[in-house]
C-alpha positions, 0 to 999 in steps of 0.5 A: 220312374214316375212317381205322380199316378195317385192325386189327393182330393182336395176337399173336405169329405162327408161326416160319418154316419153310424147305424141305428140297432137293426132290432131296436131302432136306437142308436147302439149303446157304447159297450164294450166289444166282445173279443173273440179270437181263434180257439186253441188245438194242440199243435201239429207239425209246426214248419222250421221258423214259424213265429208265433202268431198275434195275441188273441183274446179268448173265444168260446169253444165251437160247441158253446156257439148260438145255435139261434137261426137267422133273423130277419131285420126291419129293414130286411137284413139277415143276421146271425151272430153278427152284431151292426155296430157302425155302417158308412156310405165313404161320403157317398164313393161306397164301390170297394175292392179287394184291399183292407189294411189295418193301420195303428198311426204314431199317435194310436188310431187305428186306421182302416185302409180301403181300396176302390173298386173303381174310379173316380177314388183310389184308396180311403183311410177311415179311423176306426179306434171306436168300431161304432163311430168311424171317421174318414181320415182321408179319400184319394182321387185315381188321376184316369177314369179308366184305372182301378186301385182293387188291392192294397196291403201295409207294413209299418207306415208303407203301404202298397196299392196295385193299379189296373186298367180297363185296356191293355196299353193303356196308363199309368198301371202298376203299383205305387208305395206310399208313406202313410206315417202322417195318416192325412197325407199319404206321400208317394214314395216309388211308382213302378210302371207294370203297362205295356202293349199286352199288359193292364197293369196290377190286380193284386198284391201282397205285402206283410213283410217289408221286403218283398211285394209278389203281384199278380201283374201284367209287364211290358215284355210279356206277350200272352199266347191268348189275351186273357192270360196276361197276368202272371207272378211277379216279386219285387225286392223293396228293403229300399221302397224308393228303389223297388227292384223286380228279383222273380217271376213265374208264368204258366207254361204255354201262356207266354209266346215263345213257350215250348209247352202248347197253350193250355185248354180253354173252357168249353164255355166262353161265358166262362173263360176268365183267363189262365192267369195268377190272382191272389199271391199269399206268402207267410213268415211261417213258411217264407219259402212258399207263395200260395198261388190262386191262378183264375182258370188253372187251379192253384199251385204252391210255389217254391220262392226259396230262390226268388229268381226262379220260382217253382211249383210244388203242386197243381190243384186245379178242380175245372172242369168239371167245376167252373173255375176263377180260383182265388183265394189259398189259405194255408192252415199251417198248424192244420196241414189244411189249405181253404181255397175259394172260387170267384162267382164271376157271372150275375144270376148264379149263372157259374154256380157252384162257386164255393168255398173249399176245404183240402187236406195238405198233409203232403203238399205235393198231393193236396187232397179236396175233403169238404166244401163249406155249404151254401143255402140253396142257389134257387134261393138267392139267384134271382136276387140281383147281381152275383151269388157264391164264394169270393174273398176270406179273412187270408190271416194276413200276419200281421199284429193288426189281423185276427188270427183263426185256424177254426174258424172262416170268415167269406164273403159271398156277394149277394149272399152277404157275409158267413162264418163257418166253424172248421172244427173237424174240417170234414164236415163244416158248419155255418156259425154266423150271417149277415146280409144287409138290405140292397144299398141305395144307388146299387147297379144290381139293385142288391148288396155284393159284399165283396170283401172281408177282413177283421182286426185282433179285437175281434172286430169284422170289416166287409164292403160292398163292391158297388155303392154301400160302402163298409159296414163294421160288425161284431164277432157274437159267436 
């Protein structure tokens, strides 16, 4: 297996620049950050070999949260229980993926690792021990104009970074394992080649354990019954990283050709069809036997991985039509028998809203149930903003010591629409807590910011980056 798809840039990289308060145009004095984490429930029907999760500071109960409105900044930002503590253009290679992964380095940094929307760069490690002053550790070259690195997950000092293409066939797509233990020099350690004729390579993945890696991946030997089906399940073995070994795959039956089952529906409107196809495979120690599957135009299925060989759906959810599809994200809540499952908005202007955020009861897995949406301000305000308004990523409480914990509380990024946080307390009826939406960033190709992403570490401090050219912007929790 080939092992030489990502390049390091040569050069030294631009210094970090750090934000002036929005409110008082000084520089943000160095207090400490304040610390909150997920509010403590009673819990409830705990699944056979759950681990507890990581330490988390104390937060205030939901209804001691500001119920301040948002404010508008001088330079036109929205803020509401979001403080701007640092903001950085990546030395000016600011276009962001779906990828961000917390790293504590053998000599006690804290490291965040970015992956790139799209070429020239790969991944960028940025040393965030002070949330104020982020340094770039290290910014990586993609060796293809054509390819993109959008996801990127770490164990350890291993990290594995998905790679695709803009066209099937084309090379190298598929993902690559890293050594990150000297944060400077990441090493490649394996490459695993996804390609082919009907393939583009890696969307996403997901790797918490240090053993398996589940993708949403294309393959040489598959051939899709449509071509925007290209994309199914796929686990990898990697106890040894040097030799990872493909142990499972899942596709929907009738995508693949040879299938018995008919090619599934398409949608009516093909401005909207994104294809029946797999995108985020979230897998947790809480249940191992489980991956929480977001599938684009089909819905979202639980699949039982207690055979990896031979994964099995437990359930379909799928609510298009009558809504517009491109599911994403599912976020089980395991101690709340809650799934949170999020839509992409895929079209400029809002053209596929609604795109939102859901909430459904999984008391019974095999019958999820839909009991509440998390609210969005009125489209006809935002729309006419530039680029895509709606839902996209959430904070997935990747189970990692790194990551932030909450089972209360859900932290979205909406492109146009920015970041929110919204209060699940009593799940049927969620509330928004927190805003921040800042300013189109310079050299944006829709002329307005399309946060894109969202993550946020166990001190309570919240990452988000804009999908074109602003780069990460590194906040606090005020609520």
């Amino acid at each position: 297996m080939s092992r030489k798809p990502a390049r390091k840039s040569g050069k030294k990289l631009a210094k970090s620049s750090t934000r002036k308060s929005s409110a008082s145009g000084r520089s943000l004095a160095a207090k400490p950050a304040s610390k909150p984490a997920a509010a403590k429930r009673a819990p409830a029907m705990k699944p056979k070999g759950a681990r507890p999760a990581a330490r988390q500071a104390p937060q205030r109960r939901p209804s001691e949260r500001s119920g301040a409105p948002p404010r508008l900044g001088p330079a036109g930002e929205v803020t509401w229980n979001f403080k701007l503590l640092a903001h950085h253009e990546l030395g000016g290679f600011g276009g962001m993926g779906e990828g961000m992964a917390i790293q504590i380095a053998r000599d006690g940094r804290r490291i965040i690792w970015l992956a790139h929307e799209s070429a020239p760069k790969n991944f960028t490690a940025v040393d965030v021990s002070d949330p104020r002053r982020p340094k770039i550790v290290v910014q990586t070259d993609l060796p293809e104009s054509f390819m993109r690195s959008n996801s990127l997950e770490l164990t350890g000092d291993i990290m594995a970074v998905a790679y695709q293409t803009q066209k099937v066939g084309q090379k190298p797509a598929g993902f690559e394992l890293f050594d990150i233990s000297t944060p400077e020099r990441p090493r490649s350690i394996a490459f695993v080649d996804a390609s082919g004729p009907h393939s583009r390579g890696v969307h996403q993945l997901w790797f918490c354990d240090g053993e398996y890696v589940h993708l949403a991946a294309g393959a040489p030997d598959f051939t899709p019954t449509h071509e925007l089906d290209d994309q199914f399940y796929r686990i990898f073995e990697v106890r040894d990283p040097a030799r990872p070994v493909e142990v499972g795959r899942w596709w929907l039956p009738g995508t693949r050709e040879g299938d018995r089952e008919a090619p599934p529906a398409r949608h009516a409107r093909p401005l909207l069809d994104r294809g029946n196809r797999a995108h985020n495979t979230n897998v947790y120690p809480q249940r191992p036997d489980r991956c929480y599957l977001g599938y684009i135009d089909a819905g979202m299925f639980i699949m039982d991985i207690s055979d990896k060989a031979n994964p099995k759906p437990i359930c379909r959810w799928d609510n298009s039509p009558p809504y517009t599809g491109f599911t994403h994200t599912v976020l089980p809540l395991f101690n709340r028998n809650l799934l949170v499952v999020t839509d992409e908005s895929t079209v400029n202007d809002a053209a596929d809203w609604p795109k939102l955020v859901w909430i459904l009861d999984a008391r019974d897995e095999r019958r999820p149930v839909p009991i509440s949406t998390c609210p969005l301000p009125p489209v006809d305000a935002w729309k006419g903003r530039g680029g895509r308004f709606g839902a996209h990523n959430i904070h997935e409480n990747v189970p990692l010591p790194t990551a932030w914990q909450s089972e209360d509380v859900v932290l979205g990024t909406f492109f146009n629409g920015g970041l929110r946080a919204y209060d699940i307390t009593n799940p049927y009826q969620p509330h928004e807590i927190a805003t921040f939406v800042p300013p189109a960033p310079a050299m944006s190709a829709v002329g307005s910011i399309q946060l894109n992403d969202v993550f946020a570490d166990e001190r309570g401090i919240v990452y988000t980056v804009d999908r074109f050219s602003g780069g990460l912007y590194i906040l606090e929790m005020d609520f």
